[in-house]
N, CA, C and O of each residue as an XYZ file, in Angstrom:
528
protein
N       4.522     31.224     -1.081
C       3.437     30.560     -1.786
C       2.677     29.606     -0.871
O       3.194     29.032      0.088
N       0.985     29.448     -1.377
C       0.750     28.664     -0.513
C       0.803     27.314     -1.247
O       0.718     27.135     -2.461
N       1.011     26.110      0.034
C       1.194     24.900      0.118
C       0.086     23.859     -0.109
O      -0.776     24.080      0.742
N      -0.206     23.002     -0.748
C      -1.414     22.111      0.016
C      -0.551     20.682      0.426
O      -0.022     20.059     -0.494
N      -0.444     20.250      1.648
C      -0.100     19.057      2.690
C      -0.407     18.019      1.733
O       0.457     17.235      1.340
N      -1.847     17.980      1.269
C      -1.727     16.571      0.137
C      -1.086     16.575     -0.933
O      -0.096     15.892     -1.195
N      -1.689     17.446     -1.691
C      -0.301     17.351     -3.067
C       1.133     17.798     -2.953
O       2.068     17.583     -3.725
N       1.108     18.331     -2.051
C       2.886     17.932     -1.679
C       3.609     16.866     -0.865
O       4.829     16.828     -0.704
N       2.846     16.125     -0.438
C       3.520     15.043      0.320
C       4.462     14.308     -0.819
O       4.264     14.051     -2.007
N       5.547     14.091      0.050
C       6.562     12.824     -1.000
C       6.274     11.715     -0.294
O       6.363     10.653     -0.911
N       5.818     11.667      1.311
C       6.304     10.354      2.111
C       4.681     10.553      3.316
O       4.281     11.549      3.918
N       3.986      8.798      3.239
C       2.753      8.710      3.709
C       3.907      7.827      5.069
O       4.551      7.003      4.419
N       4.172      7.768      5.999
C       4.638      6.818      7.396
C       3.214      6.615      8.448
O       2.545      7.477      9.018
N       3.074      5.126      8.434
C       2.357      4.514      9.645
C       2.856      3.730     10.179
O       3.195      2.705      9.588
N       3.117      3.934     11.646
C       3.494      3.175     12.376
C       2.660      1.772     13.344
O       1.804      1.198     12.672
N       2.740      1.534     13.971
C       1.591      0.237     15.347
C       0.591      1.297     15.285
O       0.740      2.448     15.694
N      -0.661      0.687     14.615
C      -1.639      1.543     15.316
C      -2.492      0.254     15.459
O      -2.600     -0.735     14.733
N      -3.257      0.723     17.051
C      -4.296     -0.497     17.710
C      -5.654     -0.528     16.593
O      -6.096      0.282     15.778
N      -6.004     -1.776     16.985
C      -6.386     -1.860     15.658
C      -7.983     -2.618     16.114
O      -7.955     -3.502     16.970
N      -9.117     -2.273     15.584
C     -10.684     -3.178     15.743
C     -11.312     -3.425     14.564
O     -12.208     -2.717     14.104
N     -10.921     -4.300     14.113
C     -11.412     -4.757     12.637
C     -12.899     -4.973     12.617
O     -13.591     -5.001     11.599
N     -13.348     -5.135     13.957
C     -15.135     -5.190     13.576
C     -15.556     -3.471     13.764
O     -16.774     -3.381     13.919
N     -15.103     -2.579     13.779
C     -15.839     -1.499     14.001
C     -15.874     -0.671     12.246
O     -14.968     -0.529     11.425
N     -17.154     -0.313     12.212
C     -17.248      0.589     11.227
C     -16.774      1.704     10.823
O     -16.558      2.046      9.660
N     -16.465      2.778     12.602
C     -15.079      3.378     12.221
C     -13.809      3.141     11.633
O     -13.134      3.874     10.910
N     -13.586      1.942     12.081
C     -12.022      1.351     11.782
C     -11.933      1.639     10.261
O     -11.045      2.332      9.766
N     -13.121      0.932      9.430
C     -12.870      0.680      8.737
C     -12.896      2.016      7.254
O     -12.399      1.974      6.129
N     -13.919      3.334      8.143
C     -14.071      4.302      7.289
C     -12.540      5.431      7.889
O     -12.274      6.550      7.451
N     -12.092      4.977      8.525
C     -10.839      5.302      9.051
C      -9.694      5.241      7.667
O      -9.070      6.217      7.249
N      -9.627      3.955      7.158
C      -8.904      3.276      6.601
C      -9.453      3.804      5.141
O      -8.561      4.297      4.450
N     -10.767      3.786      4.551
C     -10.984      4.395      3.558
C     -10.822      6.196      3.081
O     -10.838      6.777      1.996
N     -10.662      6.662      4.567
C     -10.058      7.823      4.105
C      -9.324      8.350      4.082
O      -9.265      9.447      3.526
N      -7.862      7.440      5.067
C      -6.902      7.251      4.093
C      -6.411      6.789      2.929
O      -5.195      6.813      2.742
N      -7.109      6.395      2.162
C      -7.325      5.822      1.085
C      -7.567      6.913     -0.233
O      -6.949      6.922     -1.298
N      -8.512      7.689      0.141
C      -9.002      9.021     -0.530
C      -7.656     10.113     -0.873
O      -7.196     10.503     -1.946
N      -7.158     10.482      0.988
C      -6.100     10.997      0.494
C      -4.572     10.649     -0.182
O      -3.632     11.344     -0.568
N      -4.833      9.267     -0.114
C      -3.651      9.013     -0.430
C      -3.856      8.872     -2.039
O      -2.783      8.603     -2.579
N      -5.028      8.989     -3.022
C      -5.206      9.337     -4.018
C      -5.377      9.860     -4.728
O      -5.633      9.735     -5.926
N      -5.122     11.329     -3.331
C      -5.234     12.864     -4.010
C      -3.632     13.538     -4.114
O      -3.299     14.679     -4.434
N      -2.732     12.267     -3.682
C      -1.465     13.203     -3.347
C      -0.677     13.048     -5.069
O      -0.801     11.996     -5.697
N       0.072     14.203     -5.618
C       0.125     14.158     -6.651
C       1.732     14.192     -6.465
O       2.276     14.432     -7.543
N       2.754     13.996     -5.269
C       4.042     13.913     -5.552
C       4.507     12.700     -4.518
O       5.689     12.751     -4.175
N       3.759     11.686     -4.020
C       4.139     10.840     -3.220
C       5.053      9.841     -3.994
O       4.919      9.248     -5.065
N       6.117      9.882     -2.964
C       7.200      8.928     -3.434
C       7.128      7.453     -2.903
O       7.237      6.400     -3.530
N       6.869      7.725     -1.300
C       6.927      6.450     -0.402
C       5.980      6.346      0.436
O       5.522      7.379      0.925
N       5.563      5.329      0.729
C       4.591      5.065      1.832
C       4.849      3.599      2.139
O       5.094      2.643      1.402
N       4.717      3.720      3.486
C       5.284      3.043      4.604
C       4.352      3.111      5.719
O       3.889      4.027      6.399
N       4.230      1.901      5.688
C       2.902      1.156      6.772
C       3.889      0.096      7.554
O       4.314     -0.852      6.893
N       4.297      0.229      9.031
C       4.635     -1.188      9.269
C       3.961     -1.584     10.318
O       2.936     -0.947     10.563
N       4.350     -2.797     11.283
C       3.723     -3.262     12.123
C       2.040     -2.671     12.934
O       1.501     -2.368     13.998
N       1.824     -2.833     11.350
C      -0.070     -2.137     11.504
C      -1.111     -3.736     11.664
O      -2.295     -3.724     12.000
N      -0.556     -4.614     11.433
C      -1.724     -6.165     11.321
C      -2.594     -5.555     10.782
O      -3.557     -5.221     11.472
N      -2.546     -5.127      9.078
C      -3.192     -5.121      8.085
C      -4.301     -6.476      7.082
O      -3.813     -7.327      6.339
N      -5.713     -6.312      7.350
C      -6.522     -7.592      6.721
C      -6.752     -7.120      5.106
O      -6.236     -6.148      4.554
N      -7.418     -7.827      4.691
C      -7.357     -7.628      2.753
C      -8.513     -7.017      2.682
O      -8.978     -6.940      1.545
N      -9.474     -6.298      4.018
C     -10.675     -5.680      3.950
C      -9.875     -4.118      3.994
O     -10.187     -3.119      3.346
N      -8.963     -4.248      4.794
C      -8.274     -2.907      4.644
C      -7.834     -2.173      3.763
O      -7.831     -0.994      3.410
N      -7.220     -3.786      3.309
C      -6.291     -2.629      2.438
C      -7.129     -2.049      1.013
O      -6.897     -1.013      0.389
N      -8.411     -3.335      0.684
C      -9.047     -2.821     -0.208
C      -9.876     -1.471     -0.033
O     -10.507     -0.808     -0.856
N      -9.677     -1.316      1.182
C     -10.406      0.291      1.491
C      -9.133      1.515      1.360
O      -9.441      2.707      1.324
N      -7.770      1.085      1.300
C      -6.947      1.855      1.386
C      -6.359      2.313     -0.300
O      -6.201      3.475     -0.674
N      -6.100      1.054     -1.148
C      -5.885      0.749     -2.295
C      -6.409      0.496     -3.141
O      -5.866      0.273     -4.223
N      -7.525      0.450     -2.948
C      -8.830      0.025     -4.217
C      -9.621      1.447     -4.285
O     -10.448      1.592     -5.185
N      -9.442      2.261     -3.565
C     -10.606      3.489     -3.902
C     -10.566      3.724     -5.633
O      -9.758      3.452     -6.521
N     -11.862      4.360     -5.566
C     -12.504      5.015     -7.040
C     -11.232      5.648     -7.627
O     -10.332      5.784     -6.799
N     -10.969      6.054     -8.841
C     -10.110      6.782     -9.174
C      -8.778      6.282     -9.681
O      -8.384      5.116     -9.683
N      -8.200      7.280    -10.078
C      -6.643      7.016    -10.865
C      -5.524      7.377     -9.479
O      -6.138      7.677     -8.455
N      -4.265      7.378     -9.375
C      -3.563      7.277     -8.753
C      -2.409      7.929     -9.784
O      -1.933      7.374    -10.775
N      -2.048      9.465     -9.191
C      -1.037     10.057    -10.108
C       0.062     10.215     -9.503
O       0.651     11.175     -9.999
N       0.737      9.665     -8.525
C       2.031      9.967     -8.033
C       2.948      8.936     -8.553
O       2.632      7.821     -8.968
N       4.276      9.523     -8.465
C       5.252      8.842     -8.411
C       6.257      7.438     -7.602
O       7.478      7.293     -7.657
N       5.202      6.529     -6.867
C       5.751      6.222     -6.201
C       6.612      5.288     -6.481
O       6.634      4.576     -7.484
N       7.638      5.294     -5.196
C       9.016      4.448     -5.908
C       8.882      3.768     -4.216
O      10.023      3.310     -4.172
N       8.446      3.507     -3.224
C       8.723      2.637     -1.744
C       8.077      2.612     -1.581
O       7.656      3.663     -1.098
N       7.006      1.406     -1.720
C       6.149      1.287     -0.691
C       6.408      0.035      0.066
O       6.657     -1.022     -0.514
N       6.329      0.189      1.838
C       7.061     -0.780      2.803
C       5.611     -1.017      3.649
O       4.801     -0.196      4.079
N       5.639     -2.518      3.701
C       4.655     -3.514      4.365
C       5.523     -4.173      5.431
O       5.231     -5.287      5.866
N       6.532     -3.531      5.834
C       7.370     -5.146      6.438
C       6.136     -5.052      8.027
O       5.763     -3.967      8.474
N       5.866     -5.894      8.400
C       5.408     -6.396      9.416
C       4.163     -6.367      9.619
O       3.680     -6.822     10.655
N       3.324     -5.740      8.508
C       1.797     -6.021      8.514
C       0.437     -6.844      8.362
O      -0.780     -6.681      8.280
N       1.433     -7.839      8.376
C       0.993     -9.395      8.946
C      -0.365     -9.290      7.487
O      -1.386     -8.655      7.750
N      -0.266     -9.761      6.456
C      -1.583     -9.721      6.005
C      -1.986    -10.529      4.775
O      -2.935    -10.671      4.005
N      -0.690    -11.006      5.018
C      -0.973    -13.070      4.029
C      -1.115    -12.813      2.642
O      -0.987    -11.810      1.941
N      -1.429    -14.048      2.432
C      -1.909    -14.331      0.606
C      -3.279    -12.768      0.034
O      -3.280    -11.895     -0.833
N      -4.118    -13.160      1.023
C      -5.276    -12.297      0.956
C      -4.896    -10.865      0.633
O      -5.120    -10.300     -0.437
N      -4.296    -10.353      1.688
C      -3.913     -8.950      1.950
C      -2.778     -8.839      0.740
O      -2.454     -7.673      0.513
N      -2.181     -9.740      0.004
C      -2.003     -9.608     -1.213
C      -2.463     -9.067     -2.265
O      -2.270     -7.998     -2.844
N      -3.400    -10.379     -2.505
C      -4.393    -10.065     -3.183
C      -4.743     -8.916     -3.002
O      -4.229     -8.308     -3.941
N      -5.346     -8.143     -2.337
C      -5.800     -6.864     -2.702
C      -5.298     -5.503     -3.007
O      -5.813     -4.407     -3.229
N      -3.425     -6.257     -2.891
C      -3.102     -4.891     -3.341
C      -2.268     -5.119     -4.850
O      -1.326     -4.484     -5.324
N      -2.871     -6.054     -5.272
C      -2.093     -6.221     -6.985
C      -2.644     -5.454     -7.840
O      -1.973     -5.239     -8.849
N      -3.824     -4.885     -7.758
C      -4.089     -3.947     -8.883
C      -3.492     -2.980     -8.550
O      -2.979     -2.675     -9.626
N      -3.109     -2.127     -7.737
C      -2.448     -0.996     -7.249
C      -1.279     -1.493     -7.578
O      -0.750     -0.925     -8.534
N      -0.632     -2.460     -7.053
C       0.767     -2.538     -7.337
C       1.095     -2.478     -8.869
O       1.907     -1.816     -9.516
N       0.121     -3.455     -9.219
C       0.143     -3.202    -11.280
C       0.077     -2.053    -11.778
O       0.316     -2.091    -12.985
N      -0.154     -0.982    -11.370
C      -0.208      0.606    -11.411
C       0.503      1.151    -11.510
O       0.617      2.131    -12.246
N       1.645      0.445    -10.395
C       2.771      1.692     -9.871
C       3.850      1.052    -10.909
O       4.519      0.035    -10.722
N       3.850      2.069    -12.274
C       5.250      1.818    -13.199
C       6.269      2.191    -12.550
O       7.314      1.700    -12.977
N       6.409      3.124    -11.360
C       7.894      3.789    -10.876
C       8.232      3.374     -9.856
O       8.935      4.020     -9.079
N       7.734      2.016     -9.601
C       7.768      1.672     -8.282
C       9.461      0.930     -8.444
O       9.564      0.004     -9.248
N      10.730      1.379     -7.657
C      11.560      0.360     -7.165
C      12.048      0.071     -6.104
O      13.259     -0.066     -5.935
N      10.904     -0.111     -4.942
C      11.444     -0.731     -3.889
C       9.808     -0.858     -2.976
O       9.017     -0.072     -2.454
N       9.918     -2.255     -3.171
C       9.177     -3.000     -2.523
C       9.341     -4.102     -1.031
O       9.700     -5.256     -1.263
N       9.169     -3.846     -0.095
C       9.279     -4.496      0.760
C       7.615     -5.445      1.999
O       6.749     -4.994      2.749
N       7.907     -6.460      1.650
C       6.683     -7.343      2.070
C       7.284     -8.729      3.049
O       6.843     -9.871      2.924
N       8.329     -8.342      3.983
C       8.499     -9.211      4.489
C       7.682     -9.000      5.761
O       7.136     -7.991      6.206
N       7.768    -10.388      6.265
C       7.055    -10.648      7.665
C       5.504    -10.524      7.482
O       4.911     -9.914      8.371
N       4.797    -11.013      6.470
C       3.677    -10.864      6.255
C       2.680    -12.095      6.007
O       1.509    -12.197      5.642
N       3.707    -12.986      6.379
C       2.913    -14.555      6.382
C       2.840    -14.911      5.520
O       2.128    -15.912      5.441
N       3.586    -14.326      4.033
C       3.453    -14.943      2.853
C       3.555    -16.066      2.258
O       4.771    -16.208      2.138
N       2.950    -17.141      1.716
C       3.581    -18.181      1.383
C       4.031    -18.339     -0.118
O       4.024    -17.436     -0.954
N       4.462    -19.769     -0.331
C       4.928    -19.918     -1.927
C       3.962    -19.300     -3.321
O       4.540    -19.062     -4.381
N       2.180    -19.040     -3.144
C       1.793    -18.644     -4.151
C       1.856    -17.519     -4.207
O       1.599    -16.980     -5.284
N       2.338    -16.478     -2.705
C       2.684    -15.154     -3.181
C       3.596    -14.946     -4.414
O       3.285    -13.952     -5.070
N       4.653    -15.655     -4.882
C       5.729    -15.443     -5.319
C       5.287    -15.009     -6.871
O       5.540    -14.014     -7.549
N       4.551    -16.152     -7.104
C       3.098    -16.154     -8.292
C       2.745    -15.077     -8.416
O       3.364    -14.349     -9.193
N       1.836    -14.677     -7.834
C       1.162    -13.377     -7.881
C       1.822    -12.464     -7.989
O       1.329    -11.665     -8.785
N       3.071    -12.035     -7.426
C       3.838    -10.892     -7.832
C       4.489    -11.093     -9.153
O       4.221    -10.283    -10.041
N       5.283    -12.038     -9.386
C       5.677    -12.342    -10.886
C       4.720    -12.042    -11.424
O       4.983    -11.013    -12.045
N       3.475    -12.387    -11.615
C       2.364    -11.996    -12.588
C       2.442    -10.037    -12.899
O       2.443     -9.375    -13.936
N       2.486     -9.740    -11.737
C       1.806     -8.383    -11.911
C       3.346     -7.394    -11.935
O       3.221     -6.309    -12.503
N       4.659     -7.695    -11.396
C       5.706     -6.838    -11.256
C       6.767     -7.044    -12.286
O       7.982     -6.894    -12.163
N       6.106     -7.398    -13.277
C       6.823     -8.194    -14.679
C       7.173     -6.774    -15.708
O       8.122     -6.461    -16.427
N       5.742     -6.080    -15.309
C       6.020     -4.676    -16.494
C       6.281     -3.620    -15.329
O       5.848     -2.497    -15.587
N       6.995     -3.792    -13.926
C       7.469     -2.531    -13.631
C       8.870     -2.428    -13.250
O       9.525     -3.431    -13.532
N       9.628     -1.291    -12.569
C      10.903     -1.479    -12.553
C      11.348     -1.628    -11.015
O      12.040     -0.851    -10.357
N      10.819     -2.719    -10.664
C      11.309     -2.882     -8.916
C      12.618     -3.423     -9.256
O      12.849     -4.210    -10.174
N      13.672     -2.799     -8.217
C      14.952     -3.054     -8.428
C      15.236     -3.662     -6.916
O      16.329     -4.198     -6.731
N      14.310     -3.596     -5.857
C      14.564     -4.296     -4.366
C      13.268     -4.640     -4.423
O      12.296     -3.935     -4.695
N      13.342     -5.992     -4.093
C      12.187     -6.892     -3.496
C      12.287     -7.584     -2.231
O      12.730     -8.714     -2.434
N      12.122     -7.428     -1.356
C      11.937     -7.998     -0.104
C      10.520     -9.122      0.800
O       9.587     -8.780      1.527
N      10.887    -10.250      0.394
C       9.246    -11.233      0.941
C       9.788    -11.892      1.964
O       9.101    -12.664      2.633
């Protein structure tokens, strides 16, 4: 049978990638991963680390148009440096993910009102590992 690579993915992995936050590539780079990662219909995990992720990113990665139908249960930030802000922009997505249980956001410069913001939004899902 044939396959399609996006709707079968279970697992999105990014590793260090160099990074130019003023270029317009960079940033349509980042939005189309964004696209596909909202076309994949069996993703379990995705895992971004030591990327020095800004809250312009990720809203190009996590905010695209559209619904979001996968299953995901991991998504890992550890080392993507991307603060309160880079928070912020991924709480509506995170408020999304009902199947999400395992979250990891350490090493990201977070401070005490992160803690806030996730209580707010991870209240109605079933994270069973939290890592800040």
């Amino acid at each position: 049978p044939v396959t399609n690579i996006v709707d079968d993915a279970i697992e999105i992995r990014l590793g260090e990638k160099p990074v130019s936050f003023g270029s317009i590539e960079f940033l349509e780079e980042w939005k189309e991963m964004g696209r596909v990662i909202r076309r994949c219909k069996k993703l379990k995990r995705i895992i971004i680390q030591n990327a020095q992720l800004n809250m312009t990113v990720l809203i190009a990665i996590f905010q695209s148009e559209g619904p979001y139908k996968f299953p995901l249960e991991c998504l890992d930030f550890e080392h993507a440096r991307f603060g309160n802000a880079g928070l912020w922009a991924l709480l509506p997505f995170l408020k999304s993910r009902k199947t999400l249980k395992k979250l990891n956001l350490a090493c990201n410069h977070l401070d005490n009102g992160a803690s806030g913001m996730l209580a707010a939004v991870l209240d109605n899902t079933c994270v069973e590992e939290l890592n800040i």
